[in-house]
DOKOLRO-259975 format. One record per atom (N, C-alpha, C): residue number from 1; atom name; residue in one letter; x negated, y negated, z negated. Coordinates in pm, whole numbers, plus 32768, in hexadecimal, padded with zeros to 4 digits. Atoms other than C-alpha are relative to their C-alpha. Layout:
REM DOKOLRO-259975
nr_atom_rest_px_py_pz
NUM_CA_a_X_Y_Z;
...
END
This chain:
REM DOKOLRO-259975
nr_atom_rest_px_py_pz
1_N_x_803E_8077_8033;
1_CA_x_8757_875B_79AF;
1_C_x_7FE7_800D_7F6A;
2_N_x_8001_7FC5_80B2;
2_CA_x_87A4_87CA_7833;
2_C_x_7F70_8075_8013;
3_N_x_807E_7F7C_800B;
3_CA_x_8684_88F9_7880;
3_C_x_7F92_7FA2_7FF8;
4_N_x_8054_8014_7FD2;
4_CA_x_85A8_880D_7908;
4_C_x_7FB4_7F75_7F65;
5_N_x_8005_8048_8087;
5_CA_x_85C4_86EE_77EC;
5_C_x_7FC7_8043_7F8C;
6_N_x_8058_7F9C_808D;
6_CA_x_8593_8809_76C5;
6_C_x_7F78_8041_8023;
7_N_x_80A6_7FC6_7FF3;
7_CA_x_8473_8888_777B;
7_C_x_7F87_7F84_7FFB;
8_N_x_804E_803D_8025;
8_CA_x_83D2_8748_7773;
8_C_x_7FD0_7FA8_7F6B;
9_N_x_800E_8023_80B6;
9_CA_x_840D_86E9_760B;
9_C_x_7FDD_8091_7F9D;
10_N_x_7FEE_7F7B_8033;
10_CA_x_83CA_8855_75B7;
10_C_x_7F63_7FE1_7FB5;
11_N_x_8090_7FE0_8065;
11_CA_x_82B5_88A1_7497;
11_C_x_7FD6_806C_802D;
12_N_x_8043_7F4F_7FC2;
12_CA_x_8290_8A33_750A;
12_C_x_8018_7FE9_807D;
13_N_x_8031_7FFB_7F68;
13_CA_x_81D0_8A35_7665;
13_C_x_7FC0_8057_8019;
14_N_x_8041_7FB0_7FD8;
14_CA_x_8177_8B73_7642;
14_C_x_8056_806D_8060;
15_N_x_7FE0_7FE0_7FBD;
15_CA_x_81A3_8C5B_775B;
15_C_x_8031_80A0_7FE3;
16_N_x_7FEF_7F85_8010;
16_CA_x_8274_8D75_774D;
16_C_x_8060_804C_8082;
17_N_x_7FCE_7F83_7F6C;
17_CA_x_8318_8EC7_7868;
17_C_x_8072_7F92_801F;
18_N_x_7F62_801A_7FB0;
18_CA_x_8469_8E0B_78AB;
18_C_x_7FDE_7F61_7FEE;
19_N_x_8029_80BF_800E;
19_CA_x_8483_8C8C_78E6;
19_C_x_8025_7FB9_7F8A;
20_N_x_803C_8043_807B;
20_CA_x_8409_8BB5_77E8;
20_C_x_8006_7F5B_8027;
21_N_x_7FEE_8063_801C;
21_CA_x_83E1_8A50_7795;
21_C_x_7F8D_7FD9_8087;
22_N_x_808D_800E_7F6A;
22_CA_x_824E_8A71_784B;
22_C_x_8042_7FF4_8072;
23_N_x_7FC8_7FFA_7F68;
23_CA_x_82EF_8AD5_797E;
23_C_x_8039_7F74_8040;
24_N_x_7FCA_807C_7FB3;
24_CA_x_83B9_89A2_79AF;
24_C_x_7F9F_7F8F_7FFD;
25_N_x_805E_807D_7FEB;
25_CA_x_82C9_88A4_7937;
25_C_x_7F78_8023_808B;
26_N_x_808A_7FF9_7FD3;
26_CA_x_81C9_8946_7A18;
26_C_x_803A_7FCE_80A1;
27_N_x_7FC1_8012_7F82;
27_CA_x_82C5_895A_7B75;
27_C_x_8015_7F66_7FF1;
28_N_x_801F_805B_7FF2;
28_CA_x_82E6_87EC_7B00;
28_C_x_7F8D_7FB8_8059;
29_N_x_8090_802B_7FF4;
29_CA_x_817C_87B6_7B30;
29_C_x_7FFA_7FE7_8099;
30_N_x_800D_7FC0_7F92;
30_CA_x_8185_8881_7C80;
30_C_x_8039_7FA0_8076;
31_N_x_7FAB_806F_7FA8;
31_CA_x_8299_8777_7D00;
31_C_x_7FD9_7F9C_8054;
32_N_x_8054_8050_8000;
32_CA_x_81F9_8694_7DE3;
32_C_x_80B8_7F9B_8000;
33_N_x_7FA8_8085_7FFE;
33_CA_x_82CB_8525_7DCE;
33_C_x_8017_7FCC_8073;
34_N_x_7FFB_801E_7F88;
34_CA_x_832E_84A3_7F17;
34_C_x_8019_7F46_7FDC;
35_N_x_7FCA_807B_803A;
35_CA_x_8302_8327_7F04;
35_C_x_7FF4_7FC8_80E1;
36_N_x_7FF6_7FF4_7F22;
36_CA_x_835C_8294_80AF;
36_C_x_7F91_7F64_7FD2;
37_N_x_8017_804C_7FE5;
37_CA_x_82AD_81A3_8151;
37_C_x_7FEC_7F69_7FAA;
38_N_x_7FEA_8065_8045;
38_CA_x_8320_8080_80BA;
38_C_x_7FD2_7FB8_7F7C;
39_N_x_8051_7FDE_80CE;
39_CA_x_82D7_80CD_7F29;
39_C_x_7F69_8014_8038;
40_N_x_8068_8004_7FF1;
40_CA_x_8188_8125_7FB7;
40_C_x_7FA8_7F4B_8019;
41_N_x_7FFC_8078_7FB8;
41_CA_x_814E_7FB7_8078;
41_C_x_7FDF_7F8F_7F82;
42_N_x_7FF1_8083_8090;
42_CA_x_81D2_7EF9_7F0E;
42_C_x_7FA1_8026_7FB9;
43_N_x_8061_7FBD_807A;
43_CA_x_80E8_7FC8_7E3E;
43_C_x_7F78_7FB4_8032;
44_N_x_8086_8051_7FDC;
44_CA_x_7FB7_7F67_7F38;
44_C_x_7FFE_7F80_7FE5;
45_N_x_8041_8083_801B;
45_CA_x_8014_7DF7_7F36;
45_C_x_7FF9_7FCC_7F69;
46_N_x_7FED_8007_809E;
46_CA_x_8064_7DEC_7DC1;
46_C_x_7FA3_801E_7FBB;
47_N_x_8050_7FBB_8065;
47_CA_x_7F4D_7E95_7D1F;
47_C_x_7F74_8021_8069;
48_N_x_8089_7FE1_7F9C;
48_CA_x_7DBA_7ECE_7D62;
48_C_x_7FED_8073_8006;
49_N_x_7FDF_7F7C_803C;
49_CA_x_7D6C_8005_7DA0;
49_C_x_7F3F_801B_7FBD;
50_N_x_8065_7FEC_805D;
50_CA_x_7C5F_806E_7CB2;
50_C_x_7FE0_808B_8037;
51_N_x_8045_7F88_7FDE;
51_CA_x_7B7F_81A5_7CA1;
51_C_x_803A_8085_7FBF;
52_N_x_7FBD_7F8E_803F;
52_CA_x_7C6C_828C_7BF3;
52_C_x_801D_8046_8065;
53_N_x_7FA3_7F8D_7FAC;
53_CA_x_7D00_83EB_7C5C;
53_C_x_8099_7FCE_805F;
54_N_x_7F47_7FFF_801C;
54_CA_x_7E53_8365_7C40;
54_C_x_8013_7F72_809A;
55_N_x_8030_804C_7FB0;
55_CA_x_7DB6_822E_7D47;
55_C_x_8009_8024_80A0;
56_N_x_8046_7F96_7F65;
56_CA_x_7D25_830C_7E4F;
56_C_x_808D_8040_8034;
57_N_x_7F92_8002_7FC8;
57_CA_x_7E72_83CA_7E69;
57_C_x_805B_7FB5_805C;
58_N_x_7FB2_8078_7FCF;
58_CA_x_7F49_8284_7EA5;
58_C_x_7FC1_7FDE_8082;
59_N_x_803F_804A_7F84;
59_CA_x_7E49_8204_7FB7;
59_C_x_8025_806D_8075;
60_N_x_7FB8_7F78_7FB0;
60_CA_x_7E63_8381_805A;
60_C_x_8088_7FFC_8052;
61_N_x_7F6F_8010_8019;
61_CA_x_7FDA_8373_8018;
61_C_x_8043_7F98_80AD;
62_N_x_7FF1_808C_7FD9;
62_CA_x_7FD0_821B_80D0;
62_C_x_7FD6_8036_809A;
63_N_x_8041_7FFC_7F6F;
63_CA_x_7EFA_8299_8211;
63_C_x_806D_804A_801F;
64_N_x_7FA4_7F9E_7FA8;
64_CA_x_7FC3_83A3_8248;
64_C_x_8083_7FF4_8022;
65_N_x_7F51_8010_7FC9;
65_CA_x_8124_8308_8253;
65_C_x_7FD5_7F8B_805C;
66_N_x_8006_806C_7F9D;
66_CA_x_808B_81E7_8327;
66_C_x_7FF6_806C_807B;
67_N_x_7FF5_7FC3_7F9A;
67_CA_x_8014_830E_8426;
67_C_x_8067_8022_805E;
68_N_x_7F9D_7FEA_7F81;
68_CA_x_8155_8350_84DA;
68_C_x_803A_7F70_8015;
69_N_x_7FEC_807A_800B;
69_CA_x_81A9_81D9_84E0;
69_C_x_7F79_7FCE_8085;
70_N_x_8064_7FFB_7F90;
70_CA_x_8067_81CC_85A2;
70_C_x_7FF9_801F_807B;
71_N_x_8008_7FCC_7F76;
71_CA_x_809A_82A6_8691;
71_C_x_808F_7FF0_804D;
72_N_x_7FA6_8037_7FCF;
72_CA_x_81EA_8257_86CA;
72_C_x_7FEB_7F64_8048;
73_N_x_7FF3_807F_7FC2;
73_CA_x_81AD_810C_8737;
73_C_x_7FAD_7FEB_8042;
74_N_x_802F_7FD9_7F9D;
74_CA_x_8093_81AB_8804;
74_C_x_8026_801E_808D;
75_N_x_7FA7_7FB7_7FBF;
75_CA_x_815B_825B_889F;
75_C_x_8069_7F8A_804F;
76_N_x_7FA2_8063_7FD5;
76_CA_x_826A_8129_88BC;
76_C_x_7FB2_7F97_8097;
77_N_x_806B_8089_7FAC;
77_CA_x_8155_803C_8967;
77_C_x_7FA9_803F_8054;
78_N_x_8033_7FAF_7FB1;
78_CA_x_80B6_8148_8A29;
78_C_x_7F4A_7FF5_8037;
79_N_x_808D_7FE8_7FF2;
79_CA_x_7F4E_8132_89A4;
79_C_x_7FAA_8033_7FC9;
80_N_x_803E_7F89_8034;
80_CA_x_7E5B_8202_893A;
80_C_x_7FBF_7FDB_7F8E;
81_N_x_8031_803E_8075;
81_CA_x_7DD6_81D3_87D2;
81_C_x_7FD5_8074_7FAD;
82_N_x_8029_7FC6_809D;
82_CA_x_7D21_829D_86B1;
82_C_x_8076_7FF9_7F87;
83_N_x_7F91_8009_805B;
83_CA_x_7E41_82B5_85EC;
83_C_x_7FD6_8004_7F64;
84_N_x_805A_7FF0_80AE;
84_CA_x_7D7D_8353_848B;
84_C_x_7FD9_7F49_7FD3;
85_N_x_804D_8070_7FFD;
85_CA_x_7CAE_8231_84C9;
85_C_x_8013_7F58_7FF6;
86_N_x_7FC9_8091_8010;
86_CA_x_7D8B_810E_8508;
86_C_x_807A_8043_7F7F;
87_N_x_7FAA_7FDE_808F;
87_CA_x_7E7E_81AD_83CC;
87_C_x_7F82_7FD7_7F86;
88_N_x_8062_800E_806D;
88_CA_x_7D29_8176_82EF;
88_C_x_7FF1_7F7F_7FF6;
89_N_x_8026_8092_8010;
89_CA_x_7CE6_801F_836B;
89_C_x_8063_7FB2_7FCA;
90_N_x_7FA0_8044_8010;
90_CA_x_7E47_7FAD_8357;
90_C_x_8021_8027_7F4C;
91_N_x_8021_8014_80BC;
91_CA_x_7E31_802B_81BC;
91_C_x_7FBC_7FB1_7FDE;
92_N_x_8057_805C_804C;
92_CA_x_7D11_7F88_8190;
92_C_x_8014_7F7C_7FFA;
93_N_x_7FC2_80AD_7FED;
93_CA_x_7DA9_7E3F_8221;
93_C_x_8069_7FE5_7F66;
94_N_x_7F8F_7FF5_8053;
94_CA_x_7EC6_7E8F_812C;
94_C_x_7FF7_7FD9_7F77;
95_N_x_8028_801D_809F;
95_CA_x_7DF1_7EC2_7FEB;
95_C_x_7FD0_7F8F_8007;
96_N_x_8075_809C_801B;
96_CA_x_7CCD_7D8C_8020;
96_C_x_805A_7FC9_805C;
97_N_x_7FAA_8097_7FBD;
97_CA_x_7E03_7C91_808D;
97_C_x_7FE2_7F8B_7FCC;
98_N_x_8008_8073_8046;
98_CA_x_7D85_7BA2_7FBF;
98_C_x_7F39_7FC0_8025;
99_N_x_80AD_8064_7FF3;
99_CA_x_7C68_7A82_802A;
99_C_x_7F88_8012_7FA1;
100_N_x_804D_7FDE_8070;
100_CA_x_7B25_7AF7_7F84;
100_C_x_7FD9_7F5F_7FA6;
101_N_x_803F_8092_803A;
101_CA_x_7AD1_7983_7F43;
101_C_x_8055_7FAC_7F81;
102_N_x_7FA6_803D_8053;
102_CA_x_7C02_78FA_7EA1;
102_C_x_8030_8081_7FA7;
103_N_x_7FDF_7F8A_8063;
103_CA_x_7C44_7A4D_7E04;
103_C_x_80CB_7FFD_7FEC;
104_N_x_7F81_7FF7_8016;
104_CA_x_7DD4_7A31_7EAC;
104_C_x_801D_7F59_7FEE;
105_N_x_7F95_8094_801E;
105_CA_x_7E3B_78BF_7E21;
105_C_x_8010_7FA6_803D;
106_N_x_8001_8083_7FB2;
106_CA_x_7DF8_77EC_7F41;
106_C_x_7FB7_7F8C_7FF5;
107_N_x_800D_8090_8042;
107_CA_x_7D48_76F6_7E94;
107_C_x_7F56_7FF4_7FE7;
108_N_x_8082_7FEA_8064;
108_CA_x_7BE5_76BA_7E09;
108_C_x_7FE6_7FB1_7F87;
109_N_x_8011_803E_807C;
109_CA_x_7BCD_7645_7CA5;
109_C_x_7F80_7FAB_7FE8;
110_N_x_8042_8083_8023;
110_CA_x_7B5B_74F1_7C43;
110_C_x_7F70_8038_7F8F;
111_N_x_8057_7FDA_8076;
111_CA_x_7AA7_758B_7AFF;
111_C_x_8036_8084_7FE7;
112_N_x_7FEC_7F93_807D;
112_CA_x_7A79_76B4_7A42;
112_C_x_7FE4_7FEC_7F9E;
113_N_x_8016_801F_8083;
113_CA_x_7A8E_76BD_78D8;
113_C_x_8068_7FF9_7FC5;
114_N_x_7F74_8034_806B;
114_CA_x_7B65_765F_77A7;
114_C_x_8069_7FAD_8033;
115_N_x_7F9E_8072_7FE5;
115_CA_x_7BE1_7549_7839;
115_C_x_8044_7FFD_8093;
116_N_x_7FBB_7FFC_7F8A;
116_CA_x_7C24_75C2_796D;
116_C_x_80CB_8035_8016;
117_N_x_7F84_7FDA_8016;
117_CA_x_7DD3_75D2_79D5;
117_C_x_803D_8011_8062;
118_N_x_7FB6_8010_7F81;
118_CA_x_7EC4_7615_7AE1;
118_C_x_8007_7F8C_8050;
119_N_x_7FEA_8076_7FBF;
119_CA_x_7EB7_74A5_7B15;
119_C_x_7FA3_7FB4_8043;
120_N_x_808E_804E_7FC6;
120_CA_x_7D50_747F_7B83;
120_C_x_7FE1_8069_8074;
121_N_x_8015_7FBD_7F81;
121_CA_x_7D80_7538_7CB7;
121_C_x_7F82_7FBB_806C;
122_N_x_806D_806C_7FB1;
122_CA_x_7C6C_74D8_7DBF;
122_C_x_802E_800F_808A;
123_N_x_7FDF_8026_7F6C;
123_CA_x_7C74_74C4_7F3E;
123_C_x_803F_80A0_800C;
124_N_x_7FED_7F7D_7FD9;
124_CA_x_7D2C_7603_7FE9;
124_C_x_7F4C_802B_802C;
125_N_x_8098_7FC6_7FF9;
125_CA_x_7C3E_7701_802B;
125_C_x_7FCE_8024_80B6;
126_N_x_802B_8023_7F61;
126_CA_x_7B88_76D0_8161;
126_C_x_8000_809C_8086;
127_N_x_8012_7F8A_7FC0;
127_CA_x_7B5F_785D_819A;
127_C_x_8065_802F_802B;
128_N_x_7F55_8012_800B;
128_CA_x_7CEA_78A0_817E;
128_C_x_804F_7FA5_8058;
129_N_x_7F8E_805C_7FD3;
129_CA_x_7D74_775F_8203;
129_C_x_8065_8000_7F88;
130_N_x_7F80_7FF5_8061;
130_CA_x_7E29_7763_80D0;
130_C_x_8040_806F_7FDF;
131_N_x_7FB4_7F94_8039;
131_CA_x_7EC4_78A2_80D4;
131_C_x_8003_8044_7FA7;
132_N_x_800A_7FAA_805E;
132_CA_x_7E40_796B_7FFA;
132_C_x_7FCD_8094_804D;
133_N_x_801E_7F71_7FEE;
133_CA_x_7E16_7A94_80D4;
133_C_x_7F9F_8006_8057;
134_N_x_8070_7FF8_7FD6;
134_CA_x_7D0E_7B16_818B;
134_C_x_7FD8_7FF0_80B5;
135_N_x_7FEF_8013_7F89;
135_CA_x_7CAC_7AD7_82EF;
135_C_x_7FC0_8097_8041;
136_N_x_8007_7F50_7FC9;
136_CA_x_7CD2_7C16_83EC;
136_C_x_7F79_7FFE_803C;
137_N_x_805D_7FF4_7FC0;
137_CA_x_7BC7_7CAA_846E;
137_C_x_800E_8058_8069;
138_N_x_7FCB_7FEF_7F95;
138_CA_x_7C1A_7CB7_85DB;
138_C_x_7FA9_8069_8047;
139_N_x_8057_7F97_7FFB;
139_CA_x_7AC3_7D3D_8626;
139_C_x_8013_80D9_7FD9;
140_N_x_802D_7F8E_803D;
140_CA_x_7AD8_7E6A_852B;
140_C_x_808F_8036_8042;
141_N_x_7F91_7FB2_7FBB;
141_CA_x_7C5E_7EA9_85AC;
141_C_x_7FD2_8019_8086;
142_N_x_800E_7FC6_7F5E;
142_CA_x_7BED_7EE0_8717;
142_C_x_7FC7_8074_7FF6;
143_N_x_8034_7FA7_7FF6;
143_CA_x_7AE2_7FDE_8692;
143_C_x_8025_805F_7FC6;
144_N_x_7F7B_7FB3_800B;
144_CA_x_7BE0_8088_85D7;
144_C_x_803D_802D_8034;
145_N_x_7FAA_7FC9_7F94;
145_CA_x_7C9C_80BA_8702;
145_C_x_7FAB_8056_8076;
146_N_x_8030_7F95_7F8D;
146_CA_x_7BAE_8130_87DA;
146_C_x_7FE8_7FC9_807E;
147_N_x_8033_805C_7F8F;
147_CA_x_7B71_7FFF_88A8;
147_C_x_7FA4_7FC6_7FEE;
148_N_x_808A_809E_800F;
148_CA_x_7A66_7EEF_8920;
148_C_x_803A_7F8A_7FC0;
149_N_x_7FE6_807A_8042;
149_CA_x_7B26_7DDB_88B9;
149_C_x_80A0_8000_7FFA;
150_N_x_7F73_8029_802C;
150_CA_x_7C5E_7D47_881E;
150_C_x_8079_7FB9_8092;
151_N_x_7FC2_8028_7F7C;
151_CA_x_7D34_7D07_8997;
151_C_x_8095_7FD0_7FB5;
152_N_x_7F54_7FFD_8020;
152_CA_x_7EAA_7CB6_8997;
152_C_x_803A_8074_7FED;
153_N_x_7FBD_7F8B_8002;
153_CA_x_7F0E_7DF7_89BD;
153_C_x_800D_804F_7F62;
154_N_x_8039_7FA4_8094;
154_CA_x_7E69_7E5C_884F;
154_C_x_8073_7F9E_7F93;
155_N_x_7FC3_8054_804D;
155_CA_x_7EF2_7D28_87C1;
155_C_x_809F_8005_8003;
156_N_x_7F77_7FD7_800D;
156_CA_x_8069_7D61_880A;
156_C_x_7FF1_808B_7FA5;
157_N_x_8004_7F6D_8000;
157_CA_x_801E_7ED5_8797;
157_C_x_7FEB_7FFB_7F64;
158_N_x_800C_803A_8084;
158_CA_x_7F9C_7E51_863B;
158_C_x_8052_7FA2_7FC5;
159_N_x_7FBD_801B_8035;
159_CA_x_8083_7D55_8607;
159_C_x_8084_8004_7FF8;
160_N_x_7FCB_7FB6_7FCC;
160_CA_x_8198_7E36_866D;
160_C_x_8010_8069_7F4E;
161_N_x_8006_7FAA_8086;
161_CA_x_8119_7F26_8536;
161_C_x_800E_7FB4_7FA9;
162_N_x_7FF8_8051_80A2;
162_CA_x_80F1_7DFB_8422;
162_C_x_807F_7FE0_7FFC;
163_N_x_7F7A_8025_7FE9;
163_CA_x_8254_7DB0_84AB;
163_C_x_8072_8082_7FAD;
164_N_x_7FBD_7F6F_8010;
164_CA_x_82CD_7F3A_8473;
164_C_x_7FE8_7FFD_7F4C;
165_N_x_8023_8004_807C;
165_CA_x_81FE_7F18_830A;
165_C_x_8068_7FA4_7F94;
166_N_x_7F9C_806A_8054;
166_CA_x_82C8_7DE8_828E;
166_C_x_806D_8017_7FFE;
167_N_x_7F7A_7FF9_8041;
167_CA_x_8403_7E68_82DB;
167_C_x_8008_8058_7FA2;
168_N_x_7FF8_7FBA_807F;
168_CA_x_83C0_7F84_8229;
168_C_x_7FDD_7FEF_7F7D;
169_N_x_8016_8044_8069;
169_CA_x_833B_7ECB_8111;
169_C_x_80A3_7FC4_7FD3;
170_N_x_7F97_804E_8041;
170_CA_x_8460_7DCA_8105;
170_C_x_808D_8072_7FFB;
171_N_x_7F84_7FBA_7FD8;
171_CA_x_8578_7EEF_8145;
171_C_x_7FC7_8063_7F4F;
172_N_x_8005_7F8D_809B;
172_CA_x_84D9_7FBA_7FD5;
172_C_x_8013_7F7C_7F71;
173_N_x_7FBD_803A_8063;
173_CA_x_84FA_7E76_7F44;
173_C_x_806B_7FD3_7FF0;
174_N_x_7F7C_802E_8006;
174_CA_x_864B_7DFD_7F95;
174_C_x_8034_8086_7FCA;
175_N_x_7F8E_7F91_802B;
175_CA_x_86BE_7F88_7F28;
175_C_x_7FC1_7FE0_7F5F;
176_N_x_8030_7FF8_808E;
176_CA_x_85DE_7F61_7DD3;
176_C_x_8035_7F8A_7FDC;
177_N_x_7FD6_803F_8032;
177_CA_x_8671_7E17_7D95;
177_C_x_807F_8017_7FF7;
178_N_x_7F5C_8010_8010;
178_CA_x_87F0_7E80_7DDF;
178_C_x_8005_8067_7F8C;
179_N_x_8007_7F75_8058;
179_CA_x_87A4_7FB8_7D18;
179_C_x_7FE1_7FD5_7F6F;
180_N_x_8039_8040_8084;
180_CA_x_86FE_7F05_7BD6;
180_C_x_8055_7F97_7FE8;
181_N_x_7F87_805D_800E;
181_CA_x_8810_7DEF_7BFC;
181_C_x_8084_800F_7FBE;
182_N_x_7F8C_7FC0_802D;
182_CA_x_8915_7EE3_7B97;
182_C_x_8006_7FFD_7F88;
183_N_x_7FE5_7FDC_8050;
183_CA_x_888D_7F41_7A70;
183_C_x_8006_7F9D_7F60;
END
């Protein structure tokens, strides 16, 4: 840990025959980060994801730990599904959770402007029901899966996965809160 510390506060990064400072900062580099399920999940609902490098990864990141989650519970419910396919949709649900209309708050504002305040809330928002979040698109999950339409069978099978998603959501935050609680 002492090697790894001086190699990153190090001024000479130049590379020389026997191991050097380069070397470590670079096997740094090389490291990929393992973040589970969960940390993935908080990141989507927490943050938009924008058009950066660092974006595209995370969403990636995101499909690919939903994929065995997928097929496991394919597998569990014994029906046949596009797995890639429903792992893409079920991100995308993840990132655009929020009502395009109310923009998330539930609400639709009386006024905009100077004078507008938390206290001039207007009717809930009719698109939402209030929530804030976005309404599924039952349609686009069936064609995701690889069916004609949204049956019972799909619908246990999907809300089965948002079920599997949340615990793993709420299980990275109950460890990140006992863990940050300590210190």
């Amino acid at each position: 840990m002492t090697r790894i510390a001086h190699a990153l506060h190090s001024s000479d990064l130049t590379h020389k025959d026997r191991p050097c400072d380069a070397d470590t900062v670079r096997a740094l580099g090389l490291t990929a980060i393992h973040r589970g399920l969960g940390v993935l999940v908080m990141e989507a609902l927490e943050s938009c994801a924008g058009d950066s490098p660092h974006d595209a990864a995370r969403v990636r990141d995101l499909i690919a730990a939903i994929r065995p989650k997928v097929q496991s519970q394919a597998d569990r419910d014994g029906i046949t599904v596009r797995v890639w396919s429903v792992a893409e949709f079920l991100a995308r649900e993840l990132i655009l959770d929020r009502c395009p209309r109310c923009s998330g708050r539930g609400f639709l504002p009386l006024s905009y402007g100077a004078e507008s305040t938390d206290e001039l809330q207007g009717e809930p928002c009719p698109t939402c029901d209030g929530s804030g979040r976005s309404k599924r698109d039952f349609g686009g999950r069936a064609r995701a899966a690889g069916h004609d339409e949204y049956g019972a069978a799909l619908k246990r099978f999907y809300e089965a996965l948002e079920g599997r998603l949340s615990e793993a959501e709420q299980a990275a935050r109950y460890y990140y809160a006992l863990r940050f609680s300590r210190d």
